[in-house]
C-alpha positions in Angstrom: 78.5 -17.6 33.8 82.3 -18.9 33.0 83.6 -20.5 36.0 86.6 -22.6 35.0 88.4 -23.4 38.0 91.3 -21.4 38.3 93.5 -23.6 40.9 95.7 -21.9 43.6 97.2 -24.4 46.2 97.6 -22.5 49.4 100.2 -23.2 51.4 99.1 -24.6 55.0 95.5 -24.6 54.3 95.0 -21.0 56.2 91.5 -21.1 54.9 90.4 -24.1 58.1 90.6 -24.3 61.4 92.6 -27.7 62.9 90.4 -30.0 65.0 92.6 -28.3 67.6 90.4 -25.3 67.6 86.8 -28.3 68.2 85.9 -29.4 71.9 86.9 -33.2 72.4 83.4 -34.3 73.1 83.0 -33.2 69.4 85.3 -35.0 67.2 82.7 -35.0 64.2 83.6 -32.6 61.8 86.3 -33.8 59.6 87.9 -30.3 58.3 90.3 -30.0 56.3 93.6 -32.0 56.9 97.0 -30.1 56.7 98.5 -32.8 54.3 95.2 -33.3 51.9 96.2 -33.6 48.1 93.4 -31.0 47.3 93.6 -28.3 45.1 91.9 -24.5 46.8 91.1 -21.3 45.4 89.9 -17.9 45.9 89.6 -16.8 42.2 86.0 -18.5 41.6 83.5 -16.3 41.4 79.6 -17.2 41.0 76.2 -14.8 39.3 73.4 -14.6 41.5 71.4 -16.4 39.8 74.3 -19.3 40.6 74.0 -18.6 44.5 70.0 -18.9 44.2 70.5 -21.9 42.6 68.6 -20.5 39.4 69.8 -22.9 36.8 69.3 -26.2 35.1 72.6 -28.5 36.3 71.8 -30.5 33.7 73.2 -28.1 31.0 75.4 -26.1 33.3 79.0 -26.7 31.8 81.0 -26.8 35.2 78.3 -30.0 36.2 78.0 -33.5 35.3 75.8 -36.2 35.9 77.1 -39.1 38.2 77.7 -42.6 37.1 75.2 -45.1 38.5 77.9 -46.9 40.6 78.0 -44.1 43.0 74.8 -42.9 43.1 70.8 -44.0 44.0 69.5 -41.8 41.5 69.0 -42.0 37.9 69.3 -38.6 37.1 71.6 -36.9 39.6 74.3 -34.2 38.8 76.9 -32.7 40.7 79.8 -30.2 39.5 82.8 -31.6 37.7 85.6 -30.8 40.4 83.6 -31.9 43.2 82.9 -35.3 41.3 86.7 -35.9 41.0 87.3 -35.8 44.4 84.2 -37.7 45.9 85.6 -40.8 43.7 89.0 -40.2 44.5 87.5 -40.6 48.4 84.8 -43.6 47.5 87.8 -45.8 46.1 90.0 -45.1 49.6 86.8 -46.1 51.4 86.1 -49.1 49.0 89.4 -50.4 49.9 88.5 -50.3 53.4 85.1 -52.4 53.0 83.0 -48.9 53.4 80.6 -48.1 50.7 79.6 -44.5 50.4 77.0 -43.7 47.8 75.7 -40.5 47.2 71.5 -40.5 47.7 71.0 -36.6 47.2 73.0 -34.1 45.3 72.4 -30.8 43.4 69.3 -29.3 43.8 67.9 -26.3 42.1 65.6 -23.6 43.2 62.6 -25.2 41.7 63.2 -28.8 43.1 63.9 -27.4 46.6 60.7 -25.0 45.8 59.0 -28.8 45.3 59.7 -30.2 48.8 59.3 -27.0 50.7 56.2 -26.2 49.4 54.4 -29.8 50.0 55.2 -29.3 53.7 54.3 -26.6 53.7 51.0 -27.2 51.9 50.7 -30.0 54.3 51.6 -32.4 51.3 54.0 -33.8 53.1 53.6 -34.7 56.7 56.6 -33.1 58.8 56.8 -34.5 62.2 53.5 -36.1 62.1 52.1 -32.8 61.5 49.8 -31.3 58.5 51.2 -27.9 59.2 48.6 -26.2 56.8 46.0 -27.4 58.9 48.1 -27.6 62.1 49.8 -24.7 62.6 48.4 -21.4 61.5 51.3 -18.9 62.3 53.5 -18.8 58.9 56.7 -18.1 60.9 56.1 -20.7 63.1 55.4 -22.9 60.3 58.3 -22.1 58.5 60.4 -22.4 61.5 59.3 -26.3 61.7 60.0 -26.8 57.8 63.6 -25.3 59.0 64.8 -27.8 60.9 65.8 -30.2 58.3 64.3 -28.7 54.9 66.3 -25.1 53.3 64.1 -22.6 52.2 64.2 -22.2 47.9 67.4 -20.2 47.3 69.2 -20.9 51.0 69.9 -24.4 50.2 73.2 -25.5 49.9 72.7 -28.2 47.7 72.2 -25.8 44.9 75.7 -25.4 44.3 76.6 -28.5 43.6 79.3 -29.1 46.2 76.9 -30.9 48.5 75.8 -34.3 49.3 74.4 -36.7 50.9 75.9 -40.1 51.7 74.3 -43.5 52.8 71.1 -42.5 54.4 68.7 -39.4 55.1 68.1 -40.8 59.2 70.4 -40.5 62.0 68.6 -43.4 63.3 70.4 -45.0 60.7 73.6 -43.9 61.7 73.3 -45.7 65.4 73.4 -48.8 63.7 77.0 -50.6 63.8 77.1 -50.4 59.9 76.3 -46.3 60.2 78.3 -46.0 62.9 81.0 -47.6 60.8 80.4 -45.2 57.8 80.4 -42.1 60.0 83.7 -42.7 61.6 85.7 -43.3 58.6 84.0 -39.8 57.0 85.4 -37.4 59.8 88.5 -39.5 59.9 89.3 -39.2 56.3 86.7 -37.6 54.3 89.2 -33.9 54.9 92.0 -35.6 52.9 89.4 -35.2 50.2 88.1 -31.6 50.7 85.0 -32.3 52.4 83.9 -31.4 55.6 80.4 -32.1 57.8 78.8 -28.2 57.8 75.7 -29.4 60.0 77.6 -30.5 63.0 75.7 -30.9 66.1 74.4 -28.3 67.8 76.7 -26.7 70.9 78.5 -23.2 71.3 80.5 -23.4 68.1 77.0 -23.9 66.0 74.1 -22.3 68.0 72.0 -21.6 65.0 70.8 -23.4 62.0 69.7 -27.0 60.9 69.8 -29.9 62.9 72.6 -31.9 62.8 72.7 -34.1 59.3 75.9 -36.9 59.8 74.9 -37.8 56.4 75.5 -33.9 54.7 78.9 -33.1 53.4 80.5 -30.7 51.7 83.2 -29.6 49.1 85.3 -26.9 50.9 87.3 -25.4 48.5 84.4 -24.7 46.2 81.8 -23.9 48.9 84.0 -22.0 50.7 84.3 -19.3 48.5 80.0 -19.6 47.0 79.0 -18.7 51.1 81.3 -15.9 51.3 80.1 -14.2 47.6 76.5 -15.3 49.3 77.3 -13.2 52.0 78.4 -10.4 50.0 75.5 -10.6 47.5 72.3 -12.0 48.8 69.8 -10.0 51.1 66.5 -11.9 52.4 64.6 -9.6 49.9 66.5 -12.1 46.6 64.9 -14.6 49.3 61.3 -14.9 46.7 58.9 -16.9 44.9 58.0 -19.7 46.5 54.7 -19.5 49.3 55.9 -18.5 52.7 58.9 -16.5 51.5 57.5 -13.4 53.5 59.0 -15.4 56.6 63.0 -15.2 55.8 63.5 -12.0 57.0 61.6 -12.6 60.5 63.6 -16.2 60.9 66.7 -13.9 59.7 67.4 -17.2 57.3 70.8 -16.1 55.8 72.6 -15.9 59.6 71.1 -18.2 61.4 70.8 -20.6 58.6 72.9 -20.3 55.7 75.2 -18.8 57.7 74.6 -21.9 60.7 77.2 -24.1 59.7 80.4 -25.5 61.5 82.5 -22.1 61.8 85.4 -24.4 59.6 83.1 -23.9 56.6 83.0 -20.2 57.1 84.7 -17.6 55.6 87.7 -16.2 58.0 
């Protein structure tokens, strides 16, 4: 699948809402900003096989791996134009004292097959639960697994425009240090293209994963993979991984793929 980036900068950003449009009790999501130096386009388009997150990123020309200085891992990759503009926004945030370091970033199918599948083989313990011994019902099960973890081919860390920065706990981000980190990510991280698509939940986001302060995304590149999602993916491509049978009863792709900040969705 060629996807070189073909670049179109659109005038007045009419893709995202201004933080106009977001309750003041919620001044979390950093969408956006009218005057960010970041390139958007609508002429990307993605195989299936892409939007399932079917593929190795490791060989995937439009990916790269990421230089130990901004990342925890050892073998983490991430795409190319998404990369350019996370340093771009680590250096800003450098000069400011704040660290950002990226602890998760692309996932495939098969590695988010991994984690779902040892909770929900009881492998993993998910909120002190065994849920293969603990709960029986596979919906229900599956519903629990949802709350935090994406079922294999829903997750938006298979696209390689997502990340996670700092820390996986929101415990963490009470702390003055978190707090710190947080703040200057919705006051700035827009200039750079990304936005917070698990906001809390409220109204404007009724559905989906908890909120994640740490989970952020590149807009102009996810932006148009959840709209050709939309138009291309049914629950039944939703397979082959145990306790698949439940998308279609938890209706995954609206309530969760689809559960994001309504900045992050297609207009």
């Amino acid at each position: 699948m060629g996807t070189k980036v073909g670049i179109i900068v659109m005038t007045g950003l009419l893709f995202f809402k201004c933080h106009s449009d977001v309750p003041s009790r919620q001044p979390l999501v950093s969408a956006m900003q009218p005057n960010a130096n970041v390139n958007l386009t609508d002429t990307l388009t993605f195989s299936v096989a892409y939007l399932l997150g079917r593929f190795e990123p490791s060989t995937h020309p439009d990916f790269m791996k990421i230089k130990s200085e901004h990342t925890t891992k050892t073998d983490a990759y991430i795409r190319s134009d998404v990369y350019e503009q996370f340093i771009r926004m680590h250096e800003a945030a450098k000069k400011e004292g704040i660290t950002l370091t990226i602890i998760s970033a692309t996932r495939n199918f098969f590695a988010q097959k991994g984690i779902w599948e040892a909770k929900w083989n009881g492998e993993r313990i998910v909120e002190g639960k065994n849920l293969r011994t603990d709960v029986k019902d596979s919906v229900e099960r599956a519903r629990i697994i949802l709350r935090y973890s994406s079922m294999p081919g829903t997750s938006r860390h298979h696209w390689g425009t997502d990340i996670d920065i700092n820390n996986l706990e929101d415990s963490y981000f009470q702390t003055d240090k978190g707090k710190k980190e947080y703040q200057w990510l919705v006051q700035h991280a827009g200039e750079y293209g990304f936005y917070q698509p698990y906001s809390v939940k409220d109204s404007l986001r009724p559905y989906g994963y908890e909120e994640e302060k740490w989970h952020w995304s590149y807009l102009p590149v996810s932006l148009p993979l959840i709209k050709q999602y939309a138009e291309n993916i049914t629950t039944d491509s939703i397979r082959g991984f145990k306790g698949s049978g439940t998308a279609k009863a938890l209706d995954v792709i609206n309530r969760y793929v689809m559960g994001i900040h309504p900045d992050g969705l297609p207009k």
